[in-house]
Structures are given as C-alpha cells and as structure tokens.
C-alpha positions in Angstrom: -25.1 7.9 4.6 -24.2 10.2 1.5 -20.9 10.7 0.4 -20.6 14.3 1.4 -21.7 13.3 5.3 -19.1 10.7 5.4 -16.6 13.1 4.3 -18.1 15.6 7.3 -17.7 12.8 9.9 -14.4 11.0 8.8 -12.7 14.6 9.5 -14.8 15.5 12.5 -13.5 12.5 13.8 -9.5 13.1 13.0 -9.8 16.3 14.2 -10.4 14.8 17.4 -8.1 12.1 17.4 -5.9 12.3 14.4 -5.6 9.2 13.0 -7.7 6.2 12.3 -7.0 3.0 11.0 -9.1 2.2 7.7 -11.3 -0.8 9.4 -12.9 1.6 12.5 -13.4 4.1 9.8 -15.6 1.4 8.1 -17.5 1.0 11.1 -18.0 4.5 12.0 -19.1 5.2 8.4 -21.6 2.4 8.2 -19.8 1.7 4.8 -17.0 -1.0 3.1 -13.6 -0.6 3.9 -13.5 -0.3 -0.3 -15.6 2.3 -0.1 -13.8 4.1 2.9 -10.7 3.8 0.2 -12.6 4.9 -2.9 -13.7 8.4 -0.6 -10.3 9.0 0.3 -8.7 8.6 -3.4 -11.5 11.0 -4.3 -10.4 13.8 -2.1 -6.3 14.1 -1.9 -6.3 17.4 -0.5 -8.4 16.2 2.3 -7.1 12.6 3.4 -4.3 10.8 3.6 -3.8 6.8 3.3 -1.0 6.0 4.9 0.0 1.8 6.0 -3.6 1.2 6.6 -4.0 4.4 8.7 -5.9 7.3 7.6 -4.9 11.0 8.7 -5.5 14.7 7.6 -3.4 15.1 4.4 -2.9 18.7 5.7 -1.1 16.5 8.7 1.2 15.5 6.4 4.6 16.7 4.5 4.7 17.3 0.7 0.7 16.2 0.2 -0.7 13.3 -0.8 -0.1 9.5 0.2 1.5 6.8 -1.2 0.6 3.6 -2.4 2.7 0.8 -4.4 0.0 0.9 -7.0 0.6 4.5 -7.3 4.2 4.6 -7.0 5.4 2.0 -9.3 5.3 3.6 -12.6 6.9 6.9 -11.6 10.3 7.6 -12.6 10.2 3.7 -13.8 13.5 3.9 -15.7 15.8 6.1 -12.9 14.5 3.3 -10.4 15.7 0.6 -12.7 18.8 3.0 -13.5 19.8 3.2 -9.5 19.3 -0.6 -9.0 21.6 -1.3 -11.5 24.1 0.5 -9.6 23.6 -1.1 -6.6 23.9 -4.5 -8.1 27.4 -3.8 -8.8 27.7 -4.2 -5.1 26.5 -8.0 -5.1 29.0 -11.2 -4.0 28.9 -14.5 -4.1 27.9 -16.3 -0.4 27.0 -12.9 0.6 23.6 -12.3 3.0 21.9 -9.6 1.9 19.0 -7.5 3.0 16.2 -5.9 0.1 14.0 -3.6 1.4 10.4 -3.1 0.2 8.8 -0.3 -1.8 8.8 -0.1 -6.1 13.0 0.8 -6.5 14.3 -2.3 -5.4 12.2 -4.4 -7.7 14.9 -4.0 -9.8 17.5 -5.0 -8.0 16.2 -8.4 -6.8 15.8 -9.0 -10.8 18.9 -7.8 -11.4 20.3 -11.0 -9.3 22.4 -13.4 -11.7 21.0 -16.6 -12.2 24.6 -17.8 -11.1 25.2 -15.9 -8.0 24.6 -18.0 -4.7 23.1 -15.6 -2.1 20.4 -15.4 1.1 18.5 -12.5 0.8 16.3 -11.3 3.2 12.9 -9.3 2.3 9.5 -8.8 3.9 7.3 -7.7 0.5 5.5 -9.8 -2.0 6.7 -8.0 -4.6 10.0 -9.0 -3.5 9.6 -12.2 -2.8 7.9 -13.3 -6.3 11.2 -12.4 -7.7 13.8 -14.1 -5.4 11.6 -17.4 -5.4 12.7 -17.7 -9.2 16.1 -17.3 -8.8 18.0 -21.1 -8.6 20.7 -19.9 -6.3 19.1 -17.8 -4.3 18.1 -18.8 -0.4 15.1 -16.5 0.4 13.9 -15.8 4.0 10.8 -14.2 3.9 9.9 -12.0 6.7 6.0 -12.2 7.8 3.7 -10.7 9.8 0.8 -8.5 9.2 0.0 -8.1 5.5 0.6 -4.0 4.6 -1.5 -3.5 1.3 0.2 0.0 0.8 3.6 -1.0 0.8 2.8 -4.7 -0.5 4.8 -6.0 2.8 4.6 -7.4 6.3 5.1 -6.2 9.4 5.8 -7.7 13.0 7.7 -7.5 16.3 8.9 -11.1 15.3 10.4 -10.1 12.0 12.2 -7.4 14.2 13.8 -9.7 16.8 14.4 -11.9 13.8 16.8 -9.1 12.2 18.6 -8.0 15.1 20.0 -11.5 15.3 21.4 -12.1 11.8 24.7 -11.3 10.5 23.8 -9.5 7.4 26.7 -8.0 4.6 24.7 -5.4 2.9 21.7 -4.0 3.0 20.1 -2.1 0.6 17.3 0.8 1.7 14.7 2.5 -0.5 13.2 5.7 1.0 10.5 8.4 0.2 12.3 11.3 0.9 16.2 12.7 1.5 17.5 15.5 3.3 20.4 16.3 4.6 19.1 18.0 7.6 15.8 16.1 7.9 17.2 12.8 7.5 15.5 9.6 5.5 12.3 9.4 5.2 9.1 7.4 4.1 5.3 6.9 4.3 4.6 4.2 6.1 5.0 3.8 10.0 5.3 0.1 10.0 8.0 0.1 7.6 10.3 1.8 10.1 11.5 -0.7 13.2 12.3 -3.3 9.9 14.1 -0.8 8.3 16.3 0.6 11.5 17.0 -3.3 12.8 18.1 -4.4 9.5 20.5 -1.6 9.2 21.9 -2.4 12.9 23.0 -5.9 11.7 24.4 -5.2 8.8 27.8 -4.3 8.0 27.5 -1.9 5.3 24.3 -0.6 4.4 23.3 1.1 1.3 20.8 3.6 0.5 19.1 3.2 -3.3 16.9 6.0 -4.5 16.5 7.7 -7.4 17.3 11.9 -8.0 13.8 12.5 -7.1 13.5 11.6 -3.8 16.2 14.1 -3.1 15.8 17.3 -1.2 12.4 15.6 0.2 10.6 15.3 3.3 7.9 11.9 3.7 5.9 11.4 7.0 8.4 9.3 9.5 12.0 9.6 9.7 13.8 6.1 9.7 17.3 7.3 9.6 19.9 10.1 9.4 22.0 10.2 6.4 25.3 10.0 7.6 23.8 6.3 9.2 24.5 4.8 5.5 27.5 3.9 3.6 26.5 5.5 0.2 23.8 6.7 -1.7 22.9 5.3 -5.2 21.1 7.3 -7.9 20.7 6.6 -11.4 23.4 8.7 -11.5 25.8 6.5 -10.0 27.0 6.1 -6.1 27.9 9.0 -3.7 30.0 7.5 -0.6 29.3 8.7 2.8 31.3 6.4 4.7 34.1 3.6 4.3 
C-alpha cells in the first residue's frame, strides 16, 4: 500500500473511532509498526503520537505530540535551572517521589552522593541515574514499557503508591494554567501521577517558564492541589 493510501485509511479510520493504538494501526496498514511511526512523524499537522496511541492532531491542544526524544533538548538549561531549585528541597532519610518526563533528569542527578534517601520513579531515564547513587534506595515502579515517555505503567504500580508514606513528591507537567489546571501528553502517565500526589505530604510541581500559560492533552491535576511551583526562576508557594 503507498504512502499516500495509508495516510487516507489511518484517518478514515479515526474519524470513525478516534483513537488507535500504534500495533492495530500496523495491522490495518499491512505495514511495521516503524513504519506506522515514520508516516506519522512525516505529517504533524495530520497525526498525533500520543503513549502509544495515535489520534487526529486536530484532536488535540496546542498541536503536535510529544516524545522524550523530541523533548529532551528543549529549553535544556531552564529544565536543569528549575531542578536545581527543587533540590534545595531534598533531606536526609526522606522518601521521595521523581516523576518521569526530560525536567526531572536533573534533579535525580542533582542527588548528593552523601544524602541517604528512597526514591520512588517509574522511567528508565530515571532509574539509570538513582542506580548510581551509593545512598540512594531505588524502588522502581514497573509495568508496561511506554516508549514515549521512557516509563511504565500499571494498576499494580498504582495500588503500590497509594500505600506508601511518601515526603515529597516532585511533578513535571506539559502544560499550566490556572484555570485549565496541569496538564500532559500521555494518558497513562496520569493515575501514577494523581496516586503519588495522594500519599505524599507535600508535593511539588517542577517545570520550567515555558510550560506556563499551556494546555497539553489530559488534565492530571488542579493547581492549587500542589505545594509550590518551581521554575528556573525560583519557587512560587501555593500552599503551606
């Protein structure tokens, strides 16, 4: 099948049903699920990649998709800037929560060697930091490997949250709006998010100036749900 028929068919088909994940898409198309991914990467203003789902981009606020690959070199220093921040905000014994996505890089490398902690995370990116670190007990979340995001995702990971004690967590998001709420890309991302929130006792929002004002495909949260936001500009408390 040429490329321009499988472009006709793949949004025949989500205008019927509006979503598809990337594998039946394969199978519909007669094609590679690599070549399902180079067709959509070739036409933005058409498709949408989003946590192994593909939709109609015109489906979707503020455009095109996101993938770590994509993400991680964009406003680079700000995202290094805002995890430095947040590190301030580290404590010895402390059990923390890192969430996934390219900002918090940062802050699991920003971890002193010294400093005993458990951190909890559930992306590889993550993880191949923390595992480094001496003093540092790491429980790795699994599940479903996420290439988008570079996580994983479960209902196990879920329950596991809700029953830890955890001191701070610290959130990344796509998107920030005072009205809208918090935002991101990816719909698996959001039951982690929301239950490690719930058991922690402060948690922390870590984003950089960009994301402000911005609207991304699910909502996770409402703003006022965090404790502060950090920017590379330095933290803005919402709530003691």
């Amino acid at each position: 099948m040429a490329k321009i028929d499988r472009l006709r068919l793949l949004a025949d088909t989500l205008k019927k049903q509006g979503v598809m994940h990337l594998r039946d898409a394969a199978t519909l198309l007669q094609v590679s699920e690599m070549t399902v991914r180079r067709d959509i990467a070739a036409t933005p203003t058409q498709f949408t990649y989003l946590g192994g789902y593909i939709v109609s981009a015109a489906d979707v606020p503020n455009g095109a998709g996101y993938t770590i690959e994509d993400e991680k070199d964009h406003f680079a220093q700000a995202k290094a800037e805002a995890s430095a921040v947040a590190s301030s905000l580290l404590a010895n014994d402390e059990t923390i929560f890192i969430d996934c996505g390219t900002t918090l890089v940062a802050l699991a490398r920003l971890i002193p060697t010294e400093m005993h902690l458990t951190v909890v995370c559930y992306s590889l990116n993550v993880a191949e930091i923390l595992r480094r670190k001496p003093n540092v007990r790491m429980i790795l979340l699994g599940g479903v490997y996420m290439s988008s995001s570079d996580s994983f995702a479960s209902d196990e990971s879920v329950e596991t949250l809700r029953r830890m004690g955890i001191n701070k967590a610290f959130l990344s998001a796509g998107g920030v709006d005072e009205a809208r709420g918090v935002t991101c890309w990816n719909f698996h991302e959001v039951a982690i998010k929301q239950a490690a929130m719930e058991s922690a006792v402060e948690s922390h929002l870590v984003v950089d100036q960009s994301k402000l004002g911005k609207v991304k495909a699910v909502r996770f949260s409402q703003l006022d749900a965090f404790n502060s936001v950090i920017t590379e500009l330095g933290q803005t408390i919402r709530k003691k």
